[in-house]
MDTraj code that builds the backbone (N, CA, C; nanometers):
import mdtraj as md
import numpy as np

residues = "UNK UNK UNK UNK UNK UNK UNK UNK UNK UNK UNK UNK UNK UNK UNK UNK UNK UNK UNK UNK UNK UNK UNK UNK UNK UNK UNK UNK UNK UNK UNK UNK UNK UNK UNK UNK UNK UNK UNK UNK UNK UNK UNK UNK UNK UNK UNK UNK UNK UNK UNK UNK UNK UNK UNK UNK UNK UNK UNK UNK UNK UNK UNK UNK UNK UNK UNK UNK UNK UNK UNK UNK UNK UNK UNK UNK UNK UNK UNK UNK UNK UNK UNK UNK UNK UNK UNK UNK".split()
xyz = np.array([
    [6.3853, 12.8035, 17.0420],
    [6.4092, 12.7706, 16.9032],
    [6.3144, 12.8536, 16.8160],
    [6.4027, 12.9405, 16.7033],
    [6.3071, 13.0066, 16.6317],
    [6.2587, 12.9305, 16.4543],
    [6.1354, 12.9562, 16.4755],
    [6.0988, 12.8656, 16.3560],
    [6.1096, 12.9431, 16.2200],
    [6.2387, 12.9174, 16.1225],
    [6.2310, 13.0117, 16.0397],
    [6.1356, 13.0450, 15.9566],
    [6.0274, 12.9325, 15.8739],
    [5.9769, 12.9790, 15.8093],
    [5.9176, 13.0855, 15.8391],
    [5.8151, 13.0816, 16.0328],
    [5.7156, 13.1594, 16.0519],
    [5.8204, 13.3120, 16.1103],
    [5.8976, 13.2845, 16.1032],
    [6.0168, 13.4349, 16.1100],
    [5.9814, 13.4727, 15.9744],
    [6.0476, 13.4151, 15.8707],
    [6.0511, 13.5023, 15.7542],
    [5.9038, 13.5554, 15.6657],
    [5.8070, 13.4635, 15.7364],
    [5.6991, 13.5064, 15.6213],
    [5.6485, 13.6120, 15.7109],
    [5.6485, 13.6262, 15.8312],
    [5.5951, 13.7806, 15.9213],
    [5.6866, 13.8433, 15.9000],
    [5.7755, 13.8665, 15.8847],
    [5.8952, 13.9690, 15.8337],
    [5.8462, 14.0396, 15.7435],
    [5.8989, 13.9351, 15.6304],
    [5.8570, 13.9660, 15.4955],
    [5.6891, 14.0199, 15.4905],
    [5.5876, 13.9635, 15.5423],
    [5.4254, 14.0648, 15.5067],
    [5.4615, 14.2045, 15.5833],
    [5.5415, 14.1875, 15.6978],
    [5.5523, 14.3685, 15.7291],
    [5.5846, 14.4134, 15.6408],
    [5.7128, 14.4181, 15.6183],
    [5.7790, 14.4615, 15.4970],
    [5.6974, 14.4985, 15.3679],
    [5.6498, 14.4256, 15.3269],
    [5.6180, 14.4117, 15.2157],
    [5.4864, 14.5409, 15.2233],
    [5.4220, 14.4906, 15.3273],
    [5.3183, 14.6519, 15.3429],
    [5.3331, 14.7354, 15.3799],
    [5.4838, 14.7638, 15.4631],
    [5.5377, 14.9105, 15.4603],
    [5.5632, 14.9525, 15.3406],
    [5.6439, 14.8722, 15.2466],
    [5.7130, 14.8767, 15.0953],
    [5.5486, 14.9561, 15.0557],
    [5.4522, 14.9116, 15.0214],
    [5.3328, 14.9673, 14.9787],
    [5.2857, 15.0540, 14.9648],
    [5.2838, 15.0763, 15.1544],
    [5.1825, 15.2461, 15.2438],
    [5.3372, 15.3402, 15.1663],
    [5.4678, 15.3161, 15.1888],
    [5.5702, 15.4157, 15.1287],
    [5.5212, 15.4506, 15.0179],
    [5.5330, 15.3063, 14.8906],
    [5.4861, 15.4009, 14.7702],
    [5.3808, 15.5026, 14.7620],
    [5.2409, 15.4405, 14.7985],
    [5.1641, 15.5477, 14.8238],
    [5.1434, 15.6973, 14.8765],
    [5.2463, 15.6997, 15.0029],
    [5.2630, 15.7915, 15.0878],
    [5.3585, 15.9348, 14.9660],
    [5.4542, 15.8141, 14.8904],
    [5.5245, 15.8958, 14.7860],
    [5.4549, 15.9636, 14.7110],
    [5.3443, 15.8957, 14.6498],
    [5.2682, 15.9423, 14.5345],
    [5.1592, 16.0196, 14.5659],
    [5.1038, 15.9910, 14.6827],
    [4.9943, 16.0888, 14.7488],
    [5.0316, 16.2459, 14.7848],
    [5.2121, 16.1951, 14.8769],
    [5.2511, 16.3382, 14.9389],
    [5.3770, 16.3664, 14.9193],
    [5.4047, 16.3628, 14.7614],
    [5.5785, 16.3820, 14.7576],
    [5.6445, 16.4873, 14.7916],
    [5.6181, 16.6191, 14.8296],
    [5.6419, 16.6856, 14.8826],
    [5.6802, 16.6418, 15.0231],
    [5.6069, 16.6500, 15.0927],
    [5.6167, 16.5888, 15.2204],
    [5.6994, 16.4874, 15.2428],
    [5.6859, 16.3937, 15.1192],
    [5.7820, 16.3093, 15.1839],
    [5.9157, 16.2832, 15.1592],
    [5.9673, 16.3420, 15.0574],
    [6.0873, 16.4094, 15.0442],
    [6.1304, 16.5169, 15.1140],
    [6.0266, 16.5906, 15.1983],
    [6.1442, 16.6535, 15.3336],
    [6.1729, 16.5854, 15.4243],
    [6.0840, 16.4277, 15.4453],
    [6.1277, 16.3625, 15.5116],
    [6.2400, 16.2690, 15.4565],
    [6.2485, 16.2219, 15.4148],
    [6.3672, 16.1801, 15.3142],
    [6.4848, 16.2526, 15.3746],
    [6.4678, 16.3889, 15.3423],
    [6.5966, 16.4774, 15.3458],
    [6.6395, 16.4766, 15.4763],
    [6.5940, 16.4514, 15.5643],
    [6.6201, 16.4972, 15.7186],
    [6.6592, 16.3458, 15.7514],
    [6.6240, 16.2316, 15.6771],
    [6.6941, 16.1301, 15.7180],
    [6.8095, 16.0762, 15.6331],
    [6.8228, 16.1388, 15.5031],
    [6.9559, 16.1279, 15.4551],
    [7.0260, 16.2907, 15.3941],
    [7.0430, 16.3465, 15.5310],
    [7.1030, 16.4545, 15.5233],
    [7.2501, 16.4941, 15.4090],
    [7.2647, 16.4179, 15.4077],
    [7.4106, 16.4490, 15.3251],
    [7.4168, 16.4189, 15.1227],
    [7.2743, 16.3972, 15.1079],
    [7.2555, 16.3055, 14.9681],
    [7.0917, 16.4533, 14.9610],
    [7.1330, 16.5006, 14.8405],
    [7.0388, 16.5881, 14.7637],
    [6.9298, 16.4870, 14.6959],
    [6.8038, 16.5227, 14.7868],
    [6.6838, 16.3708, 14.7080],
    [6.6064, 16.4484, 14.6255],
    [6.6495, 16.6442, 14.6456],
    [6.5191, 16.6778, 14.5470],
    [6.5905, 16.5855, 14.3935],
    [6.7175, 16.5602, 14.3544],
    [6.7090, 16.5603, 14.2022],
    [6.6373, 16.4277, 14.1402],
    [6.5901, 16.3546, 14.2770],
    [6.4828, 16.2202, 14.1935],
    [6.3431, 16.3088, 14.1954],
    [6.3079, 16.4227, 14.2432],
    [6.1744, 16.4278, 14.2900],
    [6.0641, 16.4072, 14.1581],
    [6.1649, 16.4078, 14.1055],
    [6.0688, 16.3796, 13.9245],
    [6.0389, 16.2171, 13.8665],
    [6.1531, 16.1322, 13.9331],
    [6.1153, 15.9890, 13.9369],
    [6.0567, 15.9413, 14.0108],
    [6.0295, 16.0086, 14.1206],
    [5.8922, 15.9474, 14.2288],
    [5.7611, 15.9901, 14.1580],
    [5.7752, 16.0595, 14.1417],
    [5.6341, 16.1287, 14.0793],
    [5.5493, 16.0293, 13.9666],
    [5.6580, 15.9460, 13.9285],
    [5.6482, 15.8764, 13.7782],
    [5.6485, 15.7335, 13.8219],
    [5.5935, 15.6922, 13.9505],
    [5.5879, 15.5617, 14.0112],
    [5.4176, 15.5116, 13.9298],
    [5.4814, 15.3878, 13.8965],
    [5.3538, 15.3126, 13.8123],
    [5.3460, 15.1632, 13.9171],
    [5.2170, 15.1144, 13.8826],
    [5.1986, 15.0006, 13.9464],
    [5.2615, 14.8937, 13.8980],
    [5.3357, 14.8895, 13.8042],
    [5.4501, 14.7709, 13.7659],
    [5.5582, 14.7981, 13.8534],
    [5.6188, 14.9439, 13.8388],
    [5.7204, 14.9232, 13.9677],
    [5.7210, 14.8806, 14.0760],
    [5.6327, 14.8985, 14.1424],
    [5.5662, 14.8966, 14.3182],
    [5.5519, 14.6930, 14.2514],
    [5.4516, 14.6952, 14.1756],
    [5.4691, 14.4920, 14.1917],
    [5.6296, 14.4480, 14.1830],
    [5.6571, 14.4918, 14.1403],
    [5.8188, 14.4421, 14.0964],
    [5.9073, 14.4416, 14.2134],
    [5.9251, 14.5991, 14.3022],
    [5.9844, 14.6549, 14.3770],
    [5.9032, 14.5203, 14.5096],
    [5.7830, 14.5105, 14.5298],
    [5.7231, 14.4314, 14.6518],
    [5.7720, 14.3243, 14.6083],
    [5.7895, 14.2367, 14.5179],
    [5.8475, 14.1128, 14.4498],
    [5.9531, 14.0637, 14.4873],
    [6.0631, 14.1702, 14.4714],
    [6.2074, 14.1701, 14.5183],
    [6.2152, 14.1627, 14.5891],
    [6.1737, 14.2919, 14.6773],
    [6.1855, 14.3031, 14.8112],
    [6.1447, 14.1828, 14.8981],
    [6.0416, 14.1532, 14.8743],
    [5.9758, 14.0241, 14.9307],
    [6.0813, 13.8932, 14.9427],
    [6.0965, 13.8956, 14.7965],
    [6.2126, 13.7387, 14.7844],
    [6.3635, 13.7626, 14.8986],
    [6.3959, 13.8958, 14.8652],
    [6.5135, 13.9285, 14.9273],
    [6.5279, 13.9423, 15.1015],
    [6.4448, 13.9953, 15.1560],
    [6.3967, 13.9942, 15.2993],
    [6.3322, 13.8443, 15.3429],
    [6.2579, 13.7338, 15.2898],
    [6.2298, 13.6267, 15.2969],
    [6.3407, 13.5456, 15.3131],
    [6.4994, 13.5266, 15.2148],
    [6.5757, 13.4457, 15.2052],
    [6.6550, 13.4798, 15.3144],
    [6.6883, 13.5972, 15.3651],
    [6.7865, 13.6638, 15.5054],
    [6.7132, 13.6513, 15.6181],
    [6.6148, 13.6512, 15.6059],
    [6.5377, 13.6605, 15.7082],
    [6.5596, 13.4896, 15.7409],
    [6.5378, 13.3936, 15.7157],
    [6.4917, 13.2639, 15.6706],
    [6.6475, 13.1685, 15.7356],
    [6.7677, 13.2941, 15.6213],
    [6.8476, 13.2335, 15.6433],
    [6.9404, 13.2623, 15.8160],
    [6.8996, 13.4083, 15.8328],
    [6.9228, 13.4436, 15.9993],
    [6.8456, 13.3751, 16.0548],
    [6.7473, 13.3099, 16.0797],
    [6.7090, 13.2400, 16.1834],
    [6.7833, 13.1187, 16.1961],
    [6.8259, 13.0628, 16.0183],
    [6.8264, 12.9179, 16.1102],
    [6.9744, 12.8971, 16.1270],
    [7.0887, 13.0192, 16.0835],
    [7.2015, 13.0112, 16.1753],
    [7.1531, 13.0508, 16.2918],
    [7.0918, 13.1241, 16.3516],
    [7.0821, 13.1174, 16.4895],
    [7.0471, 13.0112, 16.5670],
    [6.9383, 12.9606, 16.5180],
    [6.9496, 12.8274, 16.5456],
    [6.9994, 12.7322, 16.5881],
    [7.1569, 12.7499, 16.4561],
    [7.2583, 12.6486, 16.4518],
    [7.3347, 12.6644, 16.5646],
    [7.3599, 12.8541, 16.5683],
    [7.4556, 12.8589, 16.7167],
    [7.4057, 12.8736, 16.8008],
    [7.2913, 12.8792, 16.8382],
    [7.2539, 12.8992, 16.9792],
    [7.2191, 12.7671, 17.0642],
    [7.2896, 12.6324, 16.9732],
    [7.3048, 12.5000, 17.0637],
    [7.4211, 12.5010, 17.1252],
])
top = md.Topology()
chain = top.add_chain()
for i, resn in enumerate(residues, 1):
    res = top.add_residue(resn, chain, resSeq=i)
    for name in ("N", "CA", "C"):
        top.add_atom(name, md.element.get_by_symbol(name[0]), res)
traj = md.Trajectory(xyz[None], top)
């Protein structure tokens, strides 16, 4: 039996501090990390944001961890406890 809360709130703190080290990683090495970008969404041109990464403020990143957080918490939360349900 999986216990959802303690599913979703370790989910969600990974998450939430990958969401973080990314922004940073953006703003430290956007170069860099828009060739990585590119090689994982090969078919979608990411230089034409390379000017809105650049322009990442700490309201976005709270906002963006906020969301993200609520949104990965409630799926997360809510996949466990159908599993739950069917795995009686």
């Amino acid at each position: 039996m999986i216990k959802p809360i303690i599913l979703a709130n370790a989910v969600t703190t990974v998450l939430m501090i990958a969401y973080v080290l990314c922004a940073l990683f953006v703003v430290l090495l956007p170069d860099l990390s828009f060739s990585i970008t590119q090689t994982w969404f090969h078919f979608l041109n990411v230089g034409s944001v390379h000017g809105v990464a650049t322009s990442i403020n700490i309201g976005s990143v709270v906002i963006g961890v906020i969301t993200l957080g609520a949104t990965v918490w409630i799926l997360t939360y809510r996949s466990a406890s159908l599993y739950n349900k069917w795995v009686k």
